[in-house]
N, C-alpha and C positions, 0 to 999 in steps of 0.2 A: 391180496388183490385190491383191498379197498385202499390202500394208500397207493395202489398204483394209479388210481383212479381220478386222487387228487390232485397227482403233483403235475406240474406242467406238462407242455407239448412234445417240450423237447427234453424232460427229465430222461435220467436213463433210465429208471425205474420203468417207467414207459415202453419202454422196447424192449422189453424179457420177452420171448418167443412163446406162444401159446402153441395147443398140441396142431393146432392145423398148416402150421407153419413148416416151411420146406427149407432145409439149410443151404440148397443149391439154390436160395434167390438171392442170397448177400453177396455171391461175386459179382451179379449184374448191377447189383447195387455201389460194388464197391470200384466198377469198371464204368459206371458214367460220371464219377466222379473221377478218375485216375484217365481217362478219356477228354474230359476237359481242361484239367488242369498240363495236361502232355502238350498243350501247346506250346508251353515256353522254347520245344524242342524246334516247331514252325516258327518260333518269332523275328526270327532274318528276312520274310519276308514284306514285313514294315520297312526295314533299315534303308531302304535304297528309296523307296517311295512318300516317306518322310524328310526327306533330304530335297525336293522338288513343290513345296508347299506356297513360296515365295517366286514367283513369276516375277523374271525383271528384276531379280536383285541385284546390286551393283558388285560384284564379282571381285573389282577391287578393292574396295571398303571392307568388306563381309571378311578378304583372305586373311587380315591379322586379328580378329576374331579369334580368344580363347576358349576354354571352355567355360568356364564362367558365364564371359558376357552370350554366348549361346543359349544360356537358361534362360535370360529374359528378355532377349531381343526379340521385336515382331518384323524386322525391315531385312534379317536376313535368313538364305537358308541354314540350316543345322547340317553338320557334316557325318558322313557316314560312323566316324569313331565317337564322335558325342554320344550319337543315339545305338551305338555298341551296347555302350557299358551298361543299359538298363537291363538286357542280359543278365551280364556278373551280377546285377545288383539285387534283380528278385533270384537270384539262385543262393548269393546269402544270407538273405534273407527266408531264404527256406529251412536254412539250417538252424539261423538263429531260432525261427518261430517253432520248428519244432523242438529244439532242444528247449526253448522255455513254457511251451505251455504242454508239452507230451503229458505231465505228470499231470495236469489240470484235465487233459483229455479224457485219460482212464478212467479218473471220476465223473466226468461230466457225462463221458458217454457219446458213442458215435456218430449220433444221430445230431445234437447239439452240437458237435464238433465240425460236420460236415456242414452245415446249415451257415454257420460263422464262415467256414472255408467260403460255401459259395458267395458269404456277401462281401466277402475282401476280394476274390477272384475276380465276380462279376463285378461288384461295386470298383475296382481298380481297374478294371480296361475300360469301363462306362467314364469313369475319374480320368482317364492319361485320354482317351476320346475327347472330353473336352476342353484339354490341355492344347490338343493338336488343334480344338479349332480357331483357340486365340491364340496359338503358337506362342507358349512359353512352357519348353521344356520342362523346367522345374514340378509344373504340375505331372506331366507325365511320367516324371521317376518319380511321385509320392506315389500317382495313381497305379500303373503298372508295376512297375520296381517297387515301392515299401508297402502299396495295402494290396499288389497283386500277389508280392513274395511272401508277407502272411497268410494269404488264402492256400499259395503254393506249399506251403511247411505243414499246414494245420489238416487241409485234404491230402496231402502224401501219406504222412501218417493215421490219418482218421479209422482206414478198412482193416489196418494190421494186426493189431492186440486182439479184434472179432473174427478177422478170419480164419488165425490160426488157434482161437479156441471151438470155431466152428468145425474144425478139420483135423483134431490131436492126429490122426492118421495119415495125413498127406500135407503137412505145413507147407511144401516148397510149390505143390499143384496151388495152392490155395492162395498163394503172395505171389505167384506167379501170375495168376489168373489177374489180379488188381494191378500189378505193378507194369503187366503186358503193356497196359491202358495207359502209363506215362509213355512209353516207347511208343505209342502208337498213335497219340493224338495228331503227332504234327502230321500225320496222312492223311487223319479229315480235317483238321482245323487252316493247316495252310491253302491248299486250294479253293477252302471258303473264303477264305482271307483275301486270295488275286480275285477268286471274281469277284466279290462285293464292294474291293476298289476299282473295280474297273464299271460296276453295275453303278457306282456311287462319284463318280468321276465327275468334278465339273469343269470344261472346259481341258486348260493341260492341268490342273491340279487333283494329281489321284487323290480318292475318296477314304482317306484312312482314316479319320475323324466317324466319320459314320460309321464304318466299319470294327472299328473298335467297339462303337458304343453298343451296334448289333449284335454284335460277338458277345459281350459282358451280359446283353439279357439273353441269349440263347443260353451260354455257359452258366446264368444263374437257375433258371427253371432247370437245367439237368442234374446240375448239379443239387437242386434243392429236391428233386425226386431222388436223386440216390440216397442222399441222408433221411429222405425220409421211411426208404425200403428196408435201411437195417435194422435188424433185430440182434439182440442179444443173446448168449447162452443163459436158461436158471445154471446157479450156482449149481456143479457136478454133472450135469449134463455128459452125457459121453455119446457117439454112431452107434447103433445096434450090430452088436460083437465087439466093438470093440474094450479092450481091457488092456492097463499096464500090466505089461510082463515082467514085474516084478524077478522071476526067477533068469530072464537074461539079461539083466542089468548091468554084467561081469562083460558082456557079448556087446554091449552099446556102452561103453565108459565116455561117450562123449554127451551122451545127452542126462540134460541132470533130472531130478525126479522131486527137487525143492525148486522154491523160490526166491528171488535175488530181491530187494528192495531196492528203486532207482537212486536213493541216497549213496547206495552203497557198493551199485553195482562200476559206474563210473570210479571207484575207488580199487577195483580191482586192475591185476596185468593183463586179465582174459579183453574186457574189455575194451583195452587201450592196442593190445595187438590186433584185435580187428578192426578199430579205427585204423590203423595201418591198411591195414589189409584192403577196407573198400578205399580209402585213399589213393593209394597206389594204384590199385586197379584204375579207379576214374581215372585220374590223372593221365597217366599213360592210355586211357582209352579214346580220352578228349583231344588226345593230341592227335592218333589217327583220323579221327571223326574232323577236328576242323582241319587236316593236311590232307585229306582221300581225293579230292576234287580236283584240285589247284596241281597235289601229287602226279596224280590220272596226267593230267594236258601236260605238264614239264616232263615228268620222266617221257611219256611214252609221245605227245604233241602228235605228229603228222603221221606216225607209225600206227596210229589208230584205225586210219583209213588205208592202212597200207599204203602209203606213199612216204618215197624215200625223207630221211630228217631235213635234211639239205637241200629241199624243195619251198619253194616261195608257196605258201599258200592262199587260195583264194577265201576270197570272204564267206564262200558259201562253204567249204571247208575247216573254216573257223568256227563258222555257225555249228555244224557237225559236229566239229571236237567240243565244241561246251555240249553240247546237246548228249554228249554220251558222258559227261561229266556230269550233269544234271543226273544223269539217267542211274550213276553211281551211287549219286547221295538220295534216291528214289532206294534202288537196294537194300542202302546203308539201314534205313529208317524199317525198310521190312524188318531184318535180320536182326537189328537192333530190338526191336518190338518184341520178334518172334523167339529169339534166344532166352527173351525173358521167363517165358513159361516153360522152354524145352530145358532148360536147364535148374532151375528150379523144382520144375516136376523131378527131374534124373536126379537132385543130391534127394529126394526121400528115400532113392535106392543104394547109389551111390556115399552118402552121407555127405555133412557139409566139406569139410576141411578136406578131404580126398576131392572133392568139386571142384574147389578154390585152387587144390594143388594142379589140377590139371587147368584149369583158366591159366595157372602161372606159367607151368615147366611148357605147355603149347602157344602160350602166349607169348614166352623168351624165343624160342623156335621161328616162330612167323615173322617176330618184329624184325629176327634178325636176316630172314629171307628175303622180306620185302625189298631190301635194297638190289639183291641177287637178281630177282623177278625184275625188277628196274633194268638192268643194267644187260639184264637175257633179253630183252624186248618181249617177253611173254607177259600181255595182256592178261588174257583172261586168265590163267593163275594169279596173276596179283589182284582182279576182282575178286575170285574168290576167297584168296587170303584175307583182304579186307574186312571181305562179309564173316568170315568165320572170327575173327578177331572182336570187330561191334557186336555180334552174336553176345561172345564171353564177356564185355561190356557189359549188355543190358544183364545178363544172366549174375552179374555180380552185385547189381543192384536187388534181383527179386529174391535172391538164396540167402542173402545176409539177414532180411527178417527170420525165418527160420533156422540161422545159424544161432543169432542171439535167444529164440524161444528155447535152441538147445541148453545151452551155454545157464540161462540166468531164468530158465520157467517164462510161464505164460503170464502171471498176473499182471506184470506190471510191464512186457516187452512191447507194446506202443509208443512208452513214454523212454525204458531207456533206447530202442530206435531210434526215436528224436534224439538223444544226444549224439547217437552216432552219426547222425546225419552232417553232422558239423563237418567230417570229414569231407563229406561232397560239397561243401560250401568251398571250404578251402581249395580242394582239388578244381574247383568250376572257376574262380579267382585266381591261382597262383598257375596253374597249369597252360592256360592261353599265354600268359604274362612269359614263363617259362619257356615255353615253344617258339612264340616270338622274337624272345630275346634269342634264343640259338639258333633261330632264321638269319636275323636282321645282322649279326655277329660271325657269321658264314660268309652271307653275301658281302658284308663289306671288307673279308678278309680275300678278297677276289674268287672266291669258291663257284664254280659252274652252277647256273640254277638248278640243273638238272639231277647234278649231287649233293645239294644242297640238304637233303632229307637223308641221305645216310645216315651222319651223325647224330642227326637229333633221335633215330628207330633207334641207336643201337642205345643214346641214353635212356629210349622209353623203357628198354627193356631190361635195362640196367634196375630201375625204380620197379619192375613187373620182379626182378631177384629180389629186393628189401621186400614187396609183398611176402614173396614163397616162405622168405624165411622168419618173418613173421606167422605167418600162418603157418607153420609149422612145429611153433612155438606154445602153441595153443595149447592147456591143461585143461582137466575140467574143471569146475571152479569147488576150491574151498567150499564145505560145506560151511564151514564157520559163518560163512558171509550170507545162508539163507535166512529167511524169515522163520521165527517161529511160530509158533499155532497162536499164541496170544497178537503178536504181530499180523500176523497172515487174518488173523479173526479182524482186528480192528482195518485194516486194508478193506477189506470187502465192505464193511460197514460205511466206511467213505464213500465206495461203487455202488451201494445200496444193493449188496448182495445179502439177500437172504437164502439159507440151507434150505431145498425144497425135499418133501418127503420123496421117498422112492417109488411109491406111485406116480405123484405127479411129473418123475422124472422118466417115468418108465411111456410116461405118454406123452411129452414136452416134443416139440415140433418133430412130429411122426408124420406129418401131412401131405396128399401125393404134389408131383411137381405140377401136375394141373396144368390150364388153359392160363394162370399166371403168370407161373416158369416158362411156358412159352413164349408169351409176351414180353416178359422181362429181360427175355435174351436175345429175342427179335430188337428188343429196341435198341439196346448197345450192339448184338452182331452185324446188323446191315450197314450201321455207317463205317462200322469197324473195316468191314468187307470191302465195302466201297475202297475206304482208304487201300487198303489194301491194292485193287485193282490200279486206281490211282498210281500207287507206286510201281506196280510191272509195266506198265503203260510207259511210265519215263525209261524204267531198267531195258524196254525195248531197244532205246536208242544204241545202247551199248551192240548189241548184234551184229 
């Protein structure tokens, strides 16, 4: 304890959990951080209002404007596809930053890991804020796009490798609980976002300069409280009762009972088939997610309202059909959210790969009904379908941390998660790119708009079959490829694990949930909730 004493603030050594300490306060810790940084999922609500910054710009001059000259021009506005790609660009950037600093994490420590997250997170929407207010792009994809997309890779990962040695019992409850909190930000973060341009507005130029910049300090002090709430497990630490069951080990062959070193675990086929695996899944989940909307008003348009196709509609009828298209992508973001923890919780019973199999073989099902639902004029089963589809979406993002803790051990599964993340960088980049091109390639082969999205479900679902049989594929891994004890010894010495005696492990955070745990969950559940409400509110429209 006296060297804990010495080392920094944000040492990991530092956050070893003392006996008064309650392991149910690191979800809330690790949900206002996966809370904040979930907004990248609201950040389409910039794109339109950013594009209106330049009052009076000459219309014709501006239209041969590429993308280039849009980085540093101040005379004209920016177009909706410009300021797209900052999107794609912090979601690659998620994958890069976690796959390079995952291993640096481990060692560093959650606390320090989160701390850095929130000042790339905050520090980059503060940074592309005051890009917007001298209007040169450029600055806003360093600020959002490259130091918002490091904060986004380095906090996505930060809660994982602690929460599932917090929970050897319930991995998938426990990354679900964190990972809910990316699914879930854009329910509070985007309607802070409309009003604070609309509270920030001067004249006709919406207030998105401020609003960014507000946003970066609200998202930094939360995010700097979460990191600062984690605690770590002492080395051996286990729940009171719990115990490996060594003797059904034969009854569980998928979960291993060594540890994978990340040099080595990326060298295996276990690996690589589940980079497949959440690949596919995203990919094919991103493509319903940006088609649900646009989907909604072409396939079904005026039959919404119950009025025949072949009727002229009024503007107030227009207004209506976006409004229950809005009210879809309100849904969307629940279900998306919510699937994360429901399904995550379910593979601790169910197990992973039996999980994934059912995301796939229900997931080939749907993709390929959706077109059927289209073309039956039934509504509200194809809302439903929708939502049970984003469900399995978010659910394949929170399951896959505890698929890999199966697969390759706890020690080092933060850092090889970050490599796997690489997979969603690609899927978030190639996947819109993808969809696109099978839109843009339909319509201009004179295809009806309204069939236009056949083709492209049934190739989603085609890429949901390379998942299945990937993940089907799945062994448990070579024990060859574990760490040994001399290995395993020097790992921890890195983390500044020290073997704590069995006493002290027998009393290491025993501590009640307290008037803390209260608080701690009050203060991520209410905006949570809120969000929440927020979204039925729009999904009314739909009725």
């Amino acid at each position: 304890m006296a060297g804990n004493e010495t080392a920094g603030l944000l040492a990991r050594e530092r956050t070893i959990a003392g006996p008064k300490f309650n392991r149910w306060l690191v979800p809330p810790a690790a949900l206002a951080i996966h809370l904040c940084i979930g907004m990248a999922y609201g950040f389409s609500v910039f794109w339109l209002p950013m594009t209106k910054l330049v009052p009076g710009a000459d219309a014709a001059v501006c239209a041969s404007q590429g993308f280039l000259d849009q980085l540093t021009t101040t005379t004209c506005n920016w177009t909706v596809p410009s300021v797209n790609h900052i999107f794609e660009t912090f979601i690659a950037m998620l994958g890069l930053a976690a796959a390079i600093w995952g291993g640096w994490l481990e060692h560093a420590g959650p606390r320090k890991a989160g701390f850095i997250a929130a000042c790339c997170w905050g520090g980059g929407l503060v940074l592309g804020g005051i890009g917007v207010s001298i209007h040169q792009l450029w600055l806003v994809y360093l600020g959002c796009g490259l130091l918002g997309g490091v904060g986004q890779g380095l906090g996505y990962i930060t809660p994982v490798s602690t929460l599932i040695k917090w929970f050897p019992d319930r991995r998938g409850l426990a990354t679900g609980f964190a990972i809910m909190g990316y699914g879930g930000g854009a329910m509070i973060g985007a309607p802070i976002a409309v009003k604070l341009m609309e509270v920030f507005k001067n004249g006709e130029i919406p207030g998105v300069s401020t609003t960014l910049i507000v946003m970066g300090v609200i998202y930094f002090v939360a995010m700097s409280l979460g990191a600062f709430g984690f605690r770590v497990t002492p080395n051996g630490w286990k729940p009171v009762g719990y115990q490996v069951a060594t003797a059904d080990l034969s009854k569980r062959p998928m979960i291993s009972h060594g540890h994978v070193h990340l040099d080595r675990a990326w060298k295996t086929p276990q690996f690589w088939l589940i980079w497949g695996v959440l690949c596919m899944n995203v990919t094919a989940g991103i493509g319903v997610l940006s088609m649900a909307s646009p989907m909604l008003q072409d396939v079904f348009g005026a039959g919404l309202l119950g009025v025949d196709p072949g009727t002229a509609l009024t503007a107030a009828q227009k207004t209506a059909i976006a409004a229950a298209a809005a009210g879809l992508v309100g849904l969307i973001s629940l279900f998306n959210s919510a699937g994360r923890l429901a399904w995550a919780s379910a593979s601790d019973f169910l197990g992973r790969r039996f999980t994934y199999c059912v995301f796939f073989i229900l997931g080939i099902i749907l993709y390929c009904l959706l077109p059927t639902l289209g073309h039956l004029g039934m509504a509200a089963m194809f809302v439903i379908t929708v939502c049970v589809i984003l469900s399995m979406y978010g659910g394949g993002f929170a399951t896959v941390p505890a698929y890999l803790a199966d697969m390759f051990g706890t020690q080092m599964v933060g850092a090889i998660h970050g490599r796997l993340l690489t997979a969603w960088s690609v899927a978030g980049v190639v996947g819109p790119v993808l969809i696109a091109g099978i839109r843009e390639a339909q319509l201009g082969a004179g295809v009806a708009k309204n069939l236009v999205y056949d083709r492209t479900l049934y190739i989603l679902a085609g890429l949901l079959l390379i998942g299945l049989i990937c993940n089907l594929l799945v062994r448990p891994v070579d024990p060859k490829y574990h760490m040994t004890e001399e290995e395993l010894k020097r790992e921890r010495s890195l983390q500044h694990e020290v073997q704590a005696s069995d006493a002290s492990l027998a009393a290491a955070a025993r501590g009640p949930f307290g008037a803390v745990g209260v608080l701690a969950w009050l203060a991520v559940g209410i905006p949570f909730l809120i969000g929440v409400w927020i979204a039925l509110q729009k999904a009314a429209a739909l009725l």
